[in-house]
C-alpha positions in Angstrom: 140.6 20.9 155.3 140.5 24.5 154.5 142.9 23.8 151.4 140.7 21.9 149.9 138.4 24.2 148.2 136.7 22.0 145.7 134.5 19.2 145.3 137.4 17.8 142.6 139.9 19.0 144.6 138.6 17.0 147.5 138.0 14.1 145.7 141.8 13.8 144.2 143.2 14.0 147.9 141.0 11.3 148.8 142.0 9.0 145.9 145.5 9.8 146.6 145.3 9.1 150.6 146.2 12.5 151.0 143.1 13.1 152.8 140.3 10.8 154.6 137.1 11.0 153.5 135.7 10.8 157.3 138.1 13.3 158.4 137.1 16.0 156.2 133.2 14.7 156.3 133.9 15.6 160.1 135.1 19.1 159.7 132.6 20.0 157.3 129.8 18.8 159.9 131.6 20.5 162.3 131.6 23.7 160.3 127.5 23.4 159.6 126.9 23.0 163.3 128.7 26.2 164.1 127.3 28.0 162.2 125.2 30.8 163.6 124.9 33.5 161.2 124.7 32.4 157.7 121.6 29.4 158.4 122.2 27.8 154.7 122.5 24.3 155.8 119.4 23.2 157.3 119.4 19.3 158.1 122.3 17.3 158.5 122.7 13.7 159.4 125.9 13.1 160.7 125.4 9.4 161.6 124.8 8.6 157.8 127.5 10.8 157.1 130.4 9.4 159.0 129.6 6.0 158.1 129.4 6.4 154.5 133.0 8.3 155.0 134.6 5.4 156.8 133.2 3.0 153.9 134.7 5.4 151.4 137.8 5.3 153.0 138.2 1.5 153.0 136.9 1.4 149.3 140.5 3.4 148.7 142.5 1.4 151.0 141.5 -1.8 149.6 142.1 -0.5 145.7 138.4 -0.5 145.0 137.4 1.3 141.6 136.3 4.9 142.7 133.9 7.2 141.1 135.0 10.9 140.5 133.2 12.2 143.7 134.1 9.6 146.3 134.3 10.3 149.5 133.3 13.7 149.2 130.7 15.4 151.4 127.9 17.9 149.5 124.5 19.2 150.2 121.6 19.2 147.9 118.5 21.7 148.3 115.9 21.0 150.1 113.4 20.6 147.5 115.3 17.4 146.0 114.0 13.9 147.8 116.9 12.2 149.8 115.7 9.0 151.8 115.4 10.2 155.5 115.7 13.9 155.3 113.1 16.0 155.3 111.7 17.7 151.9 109.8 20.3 153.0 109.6 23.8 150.2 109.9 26.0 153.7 105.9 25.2 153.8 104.8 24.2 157.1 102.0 22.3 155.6 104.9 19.8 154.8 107.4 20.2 158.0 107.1 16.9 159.0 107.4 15.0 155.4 110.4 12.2 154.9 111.2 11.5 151.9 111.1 7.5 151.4 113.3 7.4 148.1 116.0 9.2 146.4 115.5 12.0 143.6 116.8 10.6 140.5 119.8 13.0 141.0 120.4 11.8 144.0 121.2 8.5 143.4 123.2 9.1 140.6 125.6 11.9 143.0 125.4 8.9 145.4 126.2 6.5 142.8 129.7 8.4 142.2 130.8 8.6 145.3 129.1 11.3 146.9 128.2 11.6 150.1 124.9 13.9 150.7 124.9 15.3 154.0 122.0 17.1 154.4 119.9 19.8 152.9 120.1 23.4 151.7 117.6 25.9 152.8 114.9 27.7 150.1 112.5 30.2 150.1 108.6 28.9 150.3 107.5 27.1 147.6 110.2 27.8 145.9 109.0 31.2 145.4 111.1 34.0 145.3 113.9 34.1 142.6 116.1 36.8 144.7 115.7 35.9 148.5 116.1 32.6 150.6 113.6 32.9 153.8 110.7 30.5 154.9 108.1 29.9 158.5 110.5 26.7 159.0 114.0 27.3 159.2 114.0 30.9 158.7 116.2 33.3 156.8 119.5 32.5 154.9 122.1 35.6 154.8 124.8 36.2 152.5 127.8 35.3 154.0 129.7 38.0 152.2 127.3 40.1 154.1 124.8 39.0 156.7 122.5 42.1 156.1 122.2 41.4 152.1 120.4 38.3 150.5 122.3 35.0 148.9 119.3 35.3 146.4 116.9 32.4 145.6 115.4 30.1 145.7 118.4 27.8 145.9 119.9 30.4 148.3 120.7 28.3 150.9 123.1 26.3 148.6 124.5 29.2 147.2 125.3 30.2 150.7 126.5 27.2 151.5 129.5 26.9 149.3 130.4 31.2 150.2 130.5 30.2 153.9 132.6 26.9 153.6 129.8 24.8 154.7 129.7 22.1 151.5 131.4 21.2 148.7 129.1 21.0 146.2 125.0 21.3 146.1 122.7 20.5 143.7 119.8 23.4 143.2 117.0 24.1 140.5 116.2 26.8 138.5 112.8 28.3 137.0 113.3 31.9 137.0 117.2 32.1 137.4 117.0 30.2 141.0 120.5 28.7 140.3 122.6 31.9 138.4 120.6 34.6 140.8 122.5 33.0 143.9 125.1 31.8 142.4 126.2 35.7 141.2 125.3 37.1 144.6 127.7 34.8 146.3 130.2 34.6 144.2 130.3 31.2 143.3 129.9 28.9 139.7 125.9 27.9 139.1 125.2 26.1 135.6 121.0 25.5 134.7 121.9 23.1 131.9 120.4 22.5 128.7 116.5 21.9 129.2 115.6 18.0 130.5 119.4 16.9 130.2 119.3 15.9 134.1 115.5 14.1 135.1 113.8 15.7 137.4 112.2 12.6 139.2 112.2 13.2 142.9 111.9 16.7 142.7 108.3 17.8 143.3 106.6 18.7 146.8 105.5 15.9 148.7 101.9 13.9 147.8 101.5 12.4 144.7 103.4 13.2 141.6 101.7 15.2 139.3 100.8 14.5 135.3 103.9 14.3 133.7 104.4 16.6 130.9 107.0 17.9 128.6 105.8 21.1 127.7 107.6 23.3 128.5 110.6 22.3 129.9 111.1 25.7 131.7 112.2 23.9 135.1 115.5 22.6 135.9 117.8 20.8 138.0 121.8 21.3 137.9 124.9 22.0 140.3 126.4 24.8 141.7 129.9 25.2 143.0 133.2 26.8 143.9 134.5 25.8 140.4 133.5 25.9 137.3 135.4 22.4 136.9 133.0 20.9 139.8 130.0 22.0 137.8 131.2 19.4 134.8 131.4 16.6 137.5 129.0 17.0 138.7 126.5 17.4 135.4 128.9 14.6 133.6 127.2 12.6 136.9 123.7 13.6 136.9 123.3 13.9 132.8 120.7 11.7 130.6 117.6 9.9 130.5 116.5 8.1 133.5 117.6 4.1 132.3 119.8 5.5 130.0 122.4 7.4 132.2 125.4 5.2 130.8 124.7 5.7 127.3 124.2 9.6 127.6 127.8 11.6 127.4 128.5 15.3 127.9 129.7 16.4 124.4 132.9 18.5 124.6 134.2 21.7 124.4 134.4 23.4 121.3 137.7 24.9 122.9 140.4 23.9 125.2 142.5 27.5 124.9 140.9 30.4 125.7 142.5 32.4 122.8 140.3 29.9 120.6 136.8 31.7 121.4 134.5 33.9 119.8 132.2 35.5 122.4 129.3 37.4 121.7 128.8 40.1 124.4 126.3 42.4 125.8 127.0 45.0 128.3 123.6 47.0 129.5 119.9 46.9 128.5 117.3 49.9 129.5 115.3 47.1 130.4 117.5 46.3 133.3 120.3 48.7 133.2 123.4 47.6 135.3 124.6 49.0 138.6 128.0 51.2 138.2 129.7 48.3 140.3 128.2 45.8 138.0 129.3 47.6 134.8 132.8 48.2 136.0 133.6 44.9 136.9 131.6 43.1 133.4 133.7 45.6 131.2 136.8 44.9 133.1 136.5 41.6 132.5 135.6 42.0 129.0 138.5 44.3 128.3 140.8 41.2 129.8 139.6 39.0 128.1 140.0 40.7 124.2 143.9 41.5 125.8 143.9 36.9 126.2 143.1 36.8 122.6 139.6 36.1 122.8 137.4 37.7 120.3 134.5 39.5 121.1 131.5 40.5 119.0 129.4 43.1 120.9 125.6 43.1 120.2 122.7 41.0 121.0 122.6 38.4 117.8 120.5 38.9 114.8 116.9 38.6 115.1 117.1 38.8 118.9 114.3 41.3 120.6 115.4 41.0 123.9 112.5 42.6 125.7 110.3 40.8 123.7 111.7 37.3 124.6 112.0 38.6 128.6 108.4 39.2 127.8 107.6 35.9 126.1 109.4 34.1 128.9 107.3 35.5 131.4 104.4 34.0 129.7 105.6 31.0 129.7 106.4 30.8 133.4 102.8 31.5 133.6 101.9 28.9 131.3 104.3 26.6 133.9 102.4 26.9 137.2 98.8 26.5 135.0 100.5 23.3 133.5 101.0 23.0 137.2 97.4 23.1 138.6 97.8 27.4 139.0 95.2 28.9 136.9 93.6 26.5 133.7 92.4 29.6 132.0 95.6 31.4 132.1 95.3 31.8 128.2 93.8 30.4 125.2 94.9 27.5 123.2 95.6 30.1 120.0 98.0 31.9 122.6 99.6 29.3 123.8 100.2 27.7 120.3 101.3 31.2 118.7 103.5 31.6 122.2 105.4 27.6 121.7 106.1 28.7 118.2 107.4 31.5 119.3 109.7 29.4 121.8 110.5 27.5 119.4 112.0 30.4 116.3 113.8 31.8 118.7 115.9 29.1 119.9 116.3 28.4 115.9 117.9 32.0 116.1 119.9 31.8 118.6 121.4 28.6 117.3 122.0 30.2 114.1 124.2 32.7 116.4 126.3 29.9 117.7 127.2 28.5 114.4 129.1 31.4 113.9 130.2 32.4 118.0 131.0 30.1 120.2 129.3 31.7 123.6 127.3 34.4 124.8 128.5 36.8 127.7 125.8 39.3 129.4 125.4 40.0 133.3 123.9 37.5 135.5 121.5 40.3 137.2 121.9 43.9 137.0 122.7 44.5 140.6 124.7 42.8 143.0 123.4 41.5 146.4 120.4 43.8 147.6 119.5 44.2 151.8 116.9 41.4 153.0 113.4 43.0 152.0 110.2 41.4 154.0 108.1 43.7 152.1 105.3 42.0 150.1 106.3 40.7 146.5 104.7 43.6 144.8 106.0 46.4 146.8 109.9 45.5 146.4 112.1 47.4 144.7 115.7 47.4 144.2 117.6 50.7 144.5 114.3 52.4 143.4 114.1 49.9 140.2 111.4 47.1 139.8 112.0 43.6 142.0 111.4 41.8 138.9 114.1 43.2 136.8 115.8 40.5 138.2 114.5 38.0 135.7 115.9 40.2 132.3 119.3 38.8 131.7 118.6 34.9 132.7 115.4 35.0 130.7 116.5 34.6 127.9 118.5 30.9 128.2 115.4 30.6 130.1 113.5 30.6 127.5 115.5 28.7 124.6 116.4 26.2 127.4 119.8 26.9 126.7 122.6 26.1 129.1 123.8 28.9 130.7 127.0 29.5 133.6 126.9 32.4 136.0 130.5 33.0 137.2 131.8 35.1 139.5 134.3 38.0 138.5 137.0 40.1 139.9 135.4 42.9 141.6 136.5 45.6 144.9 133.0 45.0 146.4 130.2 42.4 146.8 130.3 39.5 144.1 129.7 40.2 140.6 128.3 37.5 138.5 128.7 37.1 134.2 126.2 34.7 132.9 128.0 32.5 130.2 125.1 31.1 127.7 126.3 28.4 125.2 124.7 26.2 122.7 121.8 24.0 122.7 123.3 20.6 124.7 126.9 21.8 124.3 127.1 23.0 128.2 130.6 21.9 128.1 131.6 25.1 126.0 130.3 27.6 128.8 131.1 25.5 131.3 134.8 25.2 129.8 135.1 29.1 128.8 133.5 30.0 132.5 136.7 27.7 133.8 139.6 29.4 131.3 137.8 32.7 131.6 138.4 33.2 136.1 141.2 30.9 136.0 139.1 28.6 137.9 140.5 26.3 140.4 140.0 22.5 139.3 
């Protein structure tokens, strides 16, 4: 089933009887279980599996109405509940959890035809935005190169889809856990617009916490091997929980790419680009100006970029003591000044959008970086802070605006461009991602 790169792809064959669901649910379980170097996959259930296969193959046989991922086997991280696996963050304190019900996401993949089988590795707790390693399953490698990290936390999906081992995952993404992965393996990740797709069912095992609204830093939403499979797969998973058939995905300002105005931003002192990222952004740049597009260089008015990387590190501060971390983490002045401050500059960069269409800026400044056990503090990168990491996805971060990292042409390890679009209009970057690399459908 090699020829079948994509979930979409996968999905048409099926329809069409081109393909049997259980027949490539069987190869890609055969795939996982040979695997011996790249450890992204790290549960399976293969009984569950097959069986669901052979019942999506008799739904097309008997002319059954199909939903736009049946029959197709994918993986979903490990931090997401599925009934019967295992949901453990890589903390041993939670090895031998089951989860008893379905994340919200779940059952909505599920719902359209999906067939989940089994579970993407993470770092612990979800804790490290640039590698993939816990004391339960171990280490994830890159499969572009074993020595190098696939980034994290949702690593092991990222992984996944470079080494052939799923068709399409379902991550999250705090502090760039879906576009950090997705740009050192060289595949699509999308963190859509803020609270778009619930996050019920995604939380470490015990009792669910207080729920709250504020902010909505954390986030759920696909990656894949096109940038087509990430608009399944969010046109799947989108709206509020009861009201998933009401809730559409609003389209694309564009359909050509000559029809986009792209705002663009090559470097920043604050996390200056490798000369193999640089290259390979500015060659893509230059290609796409000779397709027509236009492209405004420049951060957009009223932007202080090191400012909002700064304000979006307080608010990940202000997440985990929202999330029982530390209550006197700052004052109720700070946090008010801080949420207004959220708040203006998502006003700002919407402002920008009524006049571009997207924003294009690197996904991180480096590519993938050798496996580093060294504590958090003591990492560096090519001599350059471990957290520099964070600059360039911070700022969609921040505004909760949906944001694309796709991969680009490049001689060496993957490159990845970070596509940011407009406030609940994740269509547009996920549409320009798709006509920009000439993605496969």
């Amino acid at each position: 089933m090699s020829e079948l790169n994509t979930a979409n792809q996968a999905a048409a064959a099926i329809r069409a009887g081109q393909a049997s669901s259980r027949e490539i649910t069987e190869d890609l379980l055969a795939r996982i279980a040979a695997d011996t170097s790249v450890n992204a996959v790290v549960e399976t259930r293969p009984e569950y599996a097959l069986q669901a296969a052979t019942i999506a193959d008799e739904a097309v046989a008997s002319g059954a109405r199909l939903g736009p991922l049946h029959g197709v086997p994918m993986t979903v991280k490990d931090a997401i509940n599925v009934a019967g696996l295992h949901t453990t963050w890589g903390n041993p304190a939670f090895a031998d959890y089951v989860a008893d019900a379905d994340a919200t996401l779940v059952e909505r993949l599920t719902a359209a035809g999906a067939i989940i089988v089994g579970k993407s590795n993470v770092y612990t707790m979800l804790g490290d935005f640039g590698q993939t390693d816990n004391p339960i399953f171990g280490r994830t490698n890159n499969p572009h190169d074993l020595t190098r990290t696939p980034g994290g936390s949702s690593g092991g999906g990222a992984a996944a889809l470079a080494g052939g081992l799923t068709y399409l995952e379902y991550g999250s993404d705090l502090v760039g856990s879906i576009r950090l992965p997705a740009a050192y393996c060289g595949v699509y990740g999308l963190k859509p617009t803020a609270g778009v797709v619930p996050l019920d069912g995604f939380q470490p095992p015990g009792p669910a916490g207080p729920a709250t609204e504020f902010p909505k830093l954390s986030n759920v939403g696909p990656l894949a091997r096109s940038a087509a499979d990430l608009r399944t797969a969010l046109e799947v998973t989108g709206g509020p929980v009861g009201k998933a058939m009401s809730w559409r995905l609003e389209p694309p300002r564009h359909r050509r790419l000559a029809d986009y105005r792209v705002g663009v931003v090559l470097d920043h002192p604050d996390a200056p680009v490798t000369d193999e990222v640089g290259k390979a952004f500015s060659d893509q740049v230059d290609a796409l100006a000779r397709q027509g597009v236009k492209v405004v260089e420049g951060w957009p008015e009223g932007v202080d970029p090191s400012a909002q990387a700064e304000a979006f590190g307080f608010q990940v501060g202000l997440f985990f003591a929202l999330h029982g971390d530390n209550a006197d983490f700052a004052t109720l002045a700070e946090v008010i000044s801080e949420e207004h401050q959220r708040m203006a500059t998502r006003k700002v960069w919407q402002a920008y959008f009524q006049d571009l269409d997207v924003f294009l800026c690197p996904t991180s400044f480096t590519t993938a970086f050798p496996h580093d056990d060294r504590p958090f503090e003591e990492r560096t990168i090519d001599g350059r802070p471990y957290d520099a990491q964070v600059f360039w996805i911070s700022h969609a971060s921040l505004t909760g605006l949906p944001a694309v990292s796709m991969p680009i042409p490049t001689n060496g390890l993957p490159v990845g461009a970070q596509v940011i679009g407009p406030f609940h209009e994740d269509d547009t970057a996920i549409t320009f991602a798709d006509l920009a690399t000439g993605s496969l459908s």
